[in-house]
N, C-alpha and C positions, 0 to 999 in steps of 0.2 A: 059464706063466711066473710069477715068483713074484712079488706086486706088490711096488711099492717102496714105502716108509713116509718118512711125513711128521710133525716131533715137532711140538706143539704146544702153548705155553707160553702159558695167560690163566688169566682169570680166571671162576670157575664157582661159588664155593660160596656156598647160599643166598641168592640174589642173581636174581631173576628175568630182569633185562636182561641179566647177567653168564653166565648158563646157558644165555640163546637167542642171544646173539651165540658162544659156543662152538659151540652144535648149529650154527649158520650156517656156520660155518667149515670146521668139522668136515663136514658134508651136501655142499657144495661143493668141498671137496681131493678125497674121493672119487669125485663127477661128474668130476674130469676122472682118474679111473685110480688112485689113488694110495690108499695106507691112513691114515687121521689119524689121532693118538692122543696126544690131549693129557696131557702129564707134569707129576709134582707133587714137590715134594721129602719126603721123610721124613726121619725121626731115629731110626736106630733105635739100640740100647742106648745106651753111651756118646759116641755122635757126638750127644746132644742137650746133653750137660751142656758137650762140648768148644766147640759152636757157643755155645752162652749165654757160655761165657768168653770166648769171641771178642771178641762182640758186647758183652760189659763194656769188653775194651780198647778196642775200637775209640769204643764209648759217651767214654771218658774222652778219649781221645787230639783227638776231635771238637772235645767239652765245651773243653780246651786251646788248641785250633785258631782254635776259631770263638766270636766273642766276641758272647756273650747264646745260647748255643746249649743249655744246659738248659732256660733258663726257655720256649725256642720250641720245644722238644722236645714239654718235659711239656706245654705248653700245647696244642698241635696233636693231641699222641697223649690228651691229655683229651677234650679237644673230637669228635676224632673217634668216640669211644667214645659219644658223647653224641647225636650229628647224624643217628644215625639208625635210629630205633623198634625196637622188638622183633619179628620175626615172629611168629604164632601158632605152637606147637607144632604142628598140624596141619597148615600150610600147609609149614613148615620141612619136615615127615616127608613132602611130599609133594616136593619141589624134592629132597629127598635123594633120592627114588627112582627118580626123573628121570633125577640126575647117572649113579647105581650102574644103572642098566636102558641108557640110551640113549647120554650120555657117555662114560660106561668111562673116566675116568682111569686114570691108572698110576703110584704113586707109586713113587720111589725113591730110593737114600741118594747122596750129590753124589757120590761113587765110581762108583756106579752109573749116572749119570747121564752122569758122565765115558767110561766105556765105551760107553752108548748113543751119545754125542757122537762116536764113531771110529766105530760100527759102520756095515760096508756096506751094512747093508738099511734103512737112513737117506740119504736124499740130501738134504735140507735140514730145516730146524729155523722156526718163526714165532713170534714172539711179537706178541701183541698177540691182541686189541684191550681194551677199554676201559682203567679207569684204569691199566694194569700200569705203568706209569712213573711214577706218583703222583711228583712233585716235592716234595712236604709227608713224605711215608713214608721212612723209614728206607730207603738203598740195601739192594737185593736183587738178586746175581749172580746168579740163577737165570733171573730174569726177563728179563736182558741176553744171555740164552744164556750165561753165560759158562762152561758143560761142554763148548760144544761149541767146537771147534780148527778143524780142516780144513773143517767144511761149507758150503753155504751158508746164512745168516741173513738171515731176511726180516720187517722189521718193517711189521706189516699194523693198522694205522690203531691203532695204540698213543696212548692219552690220556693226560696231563702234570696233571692237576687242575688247580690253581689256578693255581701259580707254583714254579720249582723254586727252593730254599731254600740258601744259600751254602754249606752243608755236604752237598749231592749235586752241584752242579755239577763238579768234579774228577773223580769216579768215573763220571757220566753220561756225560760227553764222552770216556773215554777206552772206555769199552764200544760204546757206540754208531755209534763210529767203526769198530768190528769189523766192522760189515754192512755188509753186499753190496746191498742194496736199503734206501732209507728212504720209510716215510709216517707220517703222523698224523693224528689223527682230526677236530684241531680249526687253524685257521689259525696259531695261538698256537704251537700243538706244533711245526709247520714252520719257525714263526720260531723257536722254542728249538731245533731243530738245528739249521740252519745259524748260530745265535748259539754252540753247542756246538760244533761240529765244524766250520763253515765249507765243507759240503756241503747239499746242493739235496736237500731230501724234497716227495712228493705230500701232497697232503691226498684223504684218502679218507673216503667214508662209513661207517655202523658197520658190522661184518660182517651184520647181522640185513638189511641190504639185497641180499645174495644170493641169497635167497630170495623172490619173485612174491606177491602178497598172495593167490593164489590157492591157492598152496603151503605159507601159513601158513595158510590156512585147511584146505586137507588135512591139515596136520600138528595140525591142533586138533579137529578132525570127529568125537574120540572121546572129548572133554572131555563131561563132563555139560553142558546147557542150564541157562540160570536165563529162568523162563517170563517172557514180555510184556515190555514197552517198562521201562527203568530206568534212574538214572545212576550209573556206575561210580566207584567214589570210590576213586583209590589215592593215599594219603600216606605216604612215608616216616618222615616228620617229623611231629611233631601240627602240623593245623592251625593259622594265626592267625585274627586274630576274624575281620578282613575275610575270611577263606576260607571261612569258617565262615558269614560272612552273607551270601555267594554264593552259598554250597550253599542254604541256606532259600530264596532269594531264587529261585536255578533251582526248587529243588520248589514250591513255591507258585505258580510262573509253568506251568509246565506239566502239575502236577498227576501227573507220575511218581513210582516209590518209589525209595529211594539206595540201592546196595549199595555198603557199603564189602571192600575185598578184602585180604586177608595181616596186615595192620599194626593192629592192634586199638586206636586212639586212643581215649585217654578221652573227647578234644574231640567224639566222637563222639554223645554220650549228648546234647548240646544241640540235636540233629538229632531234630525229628518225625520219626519212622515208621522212620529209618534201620535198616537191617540188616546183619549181617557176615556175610562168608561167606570159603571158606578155597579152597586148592586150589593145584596145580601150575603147569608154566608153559604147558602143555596150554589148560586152566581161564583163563588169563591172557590167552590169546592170544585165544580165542574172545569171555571177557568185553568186551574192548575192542573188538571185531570189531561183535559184536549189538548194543552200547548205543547208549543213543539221544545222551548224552552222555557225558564223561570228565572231571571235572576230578581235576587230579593235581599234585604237587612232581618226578614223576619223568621223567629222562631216556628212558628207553624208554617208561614209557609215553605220552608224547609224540609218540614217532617214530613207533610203533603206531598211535597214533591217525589221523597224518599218510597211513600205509602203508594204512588200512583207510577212510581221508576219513569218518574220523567225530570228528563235531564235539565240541572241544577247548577245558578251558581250564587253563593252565597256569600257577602261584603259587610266587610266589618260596618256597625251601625255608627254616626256619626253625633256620639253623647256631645251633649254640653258639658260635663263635668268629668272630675276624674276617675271615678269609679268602675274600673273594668266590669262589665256585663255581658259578655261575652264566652266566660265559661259554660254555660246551658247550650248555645249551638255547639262549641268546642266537644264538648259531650256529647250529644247527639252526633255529629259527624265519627266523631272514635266507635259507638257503639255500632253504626251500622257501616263503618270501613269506607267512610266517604271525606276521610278528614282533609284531601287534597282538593274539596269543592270549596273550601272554605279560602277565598282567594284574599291576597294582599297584596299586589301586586300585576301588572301587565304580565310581565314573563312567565306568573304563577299561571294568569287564565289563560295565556296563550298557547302554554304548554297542555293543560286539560282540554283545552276547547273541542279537540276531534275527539276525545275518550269514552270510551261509554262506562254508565254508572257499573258498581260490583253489584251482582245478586244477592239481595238482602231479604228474600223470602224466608228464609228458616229464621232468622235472624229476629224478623218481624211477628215470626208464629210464635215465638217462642216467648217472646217479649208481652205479646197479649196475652198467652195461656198463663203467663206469671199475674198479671197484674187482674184474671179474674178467679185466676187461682184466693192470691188476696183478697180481693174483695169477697167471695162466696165464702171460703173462710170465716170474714170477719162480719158477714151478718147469719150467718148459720151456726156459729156456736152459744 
């Protein structure tokens, strides 16, 4: 019989947390029978010049609408351009070959999309998870399902960033109201729908919880090793100083060497002995798995660390702009009883430094069997 296909709308490119909550997603639609196959939009010939005219009117008609909405555009779309580091070329060409070898997206032009949206070897549609509903981002119908008409739409722990901005609230609320099932990733985003739509969503954990940390470690088994004891250094963002007099302060205290990973920080160079190294999300998984520490700015690899109970310490990220985004770690650290890893200060990591993590196995089991609870659920009825 022919299996039936499940579309799949997130987010995947060069983005290591963003590529393994899709595999998560993706690895588990197909456990329980079904084919995933996350889609992307394209532009081809003149449907790119017509969508950019669009996207002027609609830019202006905003700009008209919503008063101070240029200067919180460009400021936001600056900013985010800025907030966060350049991959290595190496590391980028290896997350590319990831997406194109194990991913398979499939992009297509909103026409096209629209007919996969009817077609019968489609029986529902997901979007999410992480940030796709960016509240800060320019609205994007793609990511609302809004190709698909007839199916059903299931939003699976989809994140809201910071705070949604007066000029998506209108378009949010009337999309979102389109599904059949709602969750979100973060407390905040539950409270932004039912402040939206005036419906009840779950809060779920990220898709990357689908997967048994024994199964992340199968799926990394073929990553190269990095030999002996080290601490993994992944920032996004360059370090601040305080992060920076962490990092020396952990090597000098236990005498390990730093590998930093993906993000090649200048702030780096102030670090004895430190080293870079590059690699996939393979490489990532495993890195964070073996170390003897992790300090990091990032989301995932936080919950990684969380996932593999290896000891964490986690610094506030260093935005360009003012938009606190920092509730989603704040979150995750409350849910699994680690909210004192979340440091802001010397005295804060100096005091944790010798501590070991709380046992967050039930915590973790329970948090998975919730969010395939949803999901089986929501393609089984």
């Amino acid at each position: 019989m022919k299996m039936k296909k499940i579309g799949l709308v997130t987010l995947w490119k060069r983005n290591y947390g963003s590529a393994l909550q899709c595999y998560a997603t993706k690895s588990m639609v197909e456990k329980m029978g079904y084919h995933c196959i996350p889609l992307y939009r394209t532009f081809p010939g003149i449907q790119r010049y017509t969508y950019y005219l669009g996207e002027i009117v609609r830019f202006a008609i905003d700009s008209f609408r919503y008063k101070g909405y240029i200067s919180k555009y460009t400021s936001l779309r600056s900013a985010g351009k800025k907030s966060i580091g350049s991959l290595s070329k190496k590391s980028e060409e290896s997350i590319d070959r990831f997406v194109d070898d194990t991913l398979q997206p499939e992009g297509y032009s909103y026409s096209q999309l629209k007919n996969i949206g009817k077609s019968e070897d489609f029986i529902a549609f997901i979007a999410g998870s992480d940030q796709i509903w960016n509240g800060s981002r320019r609205y994007d119908l793609v990511s609302f399902l809004g190709f698909v008409s007839d199916k059903k739409k299931i939003a699976l722990a989809p994140s809201f960033g910071s705070e949604i901005e007066d000029y998506n609230k209108r378009s949010f609320s009337k999309e979102i109201r389109k599904f059949q099932l709602l969750s979100a990733r973060e407390q905040e985003g539950v409270d932004n729908i039912a402040e939206l739509t005036g419906r009840d969503a779950i809060r779920l954990s990220d898709p990357t919880s689908f997967l048994t940390p024994d199964e992340w470690r199968d799926f990394s088994k073929a990553a190269d090793d990095l030999e002996g004891e080290y601490i993994f250094i992944h920032f996004l963002d360059k370090p601040c100083d305080f992060a920076l007099q962490a990092m020396e302060k952990l090597r000098s205290d236990r005498g390990l060497p730093m590998v930093a990973f993906a993000y090649p920080q200048e702030e780096y160079e102030r670090i004895k002995g430190i080293r870079f190294c590059n690699g996939g999300p393979r490489e990532y998984v495993k890195y964070i798995d073996r170390a003897s520490y992790v300090m990091t700015d990032s989301f995932h690899t936080t919950l990684f660390s969380i996932y593999f109970n290896t000891s964490f310490f986690t610094f506030h990220r260093q935005y360009t702009h003012n938009a606190k985004q920092t509730s989603r770690i704040s979150n995750l650290l409350t849910l699994y009883g680690c909210e004192e890893r979340f440091v802001a200060d010397m005295a804060a990591f100096i005091e944790i430094l010798d501590s070991d993590l709380p046992d967050s196995f039930e915590i973790r089991d329970k948090e998975r069997q919730k969010l395939i609870g949803y999901l089986k659920k929501a393609l089984d009825d």
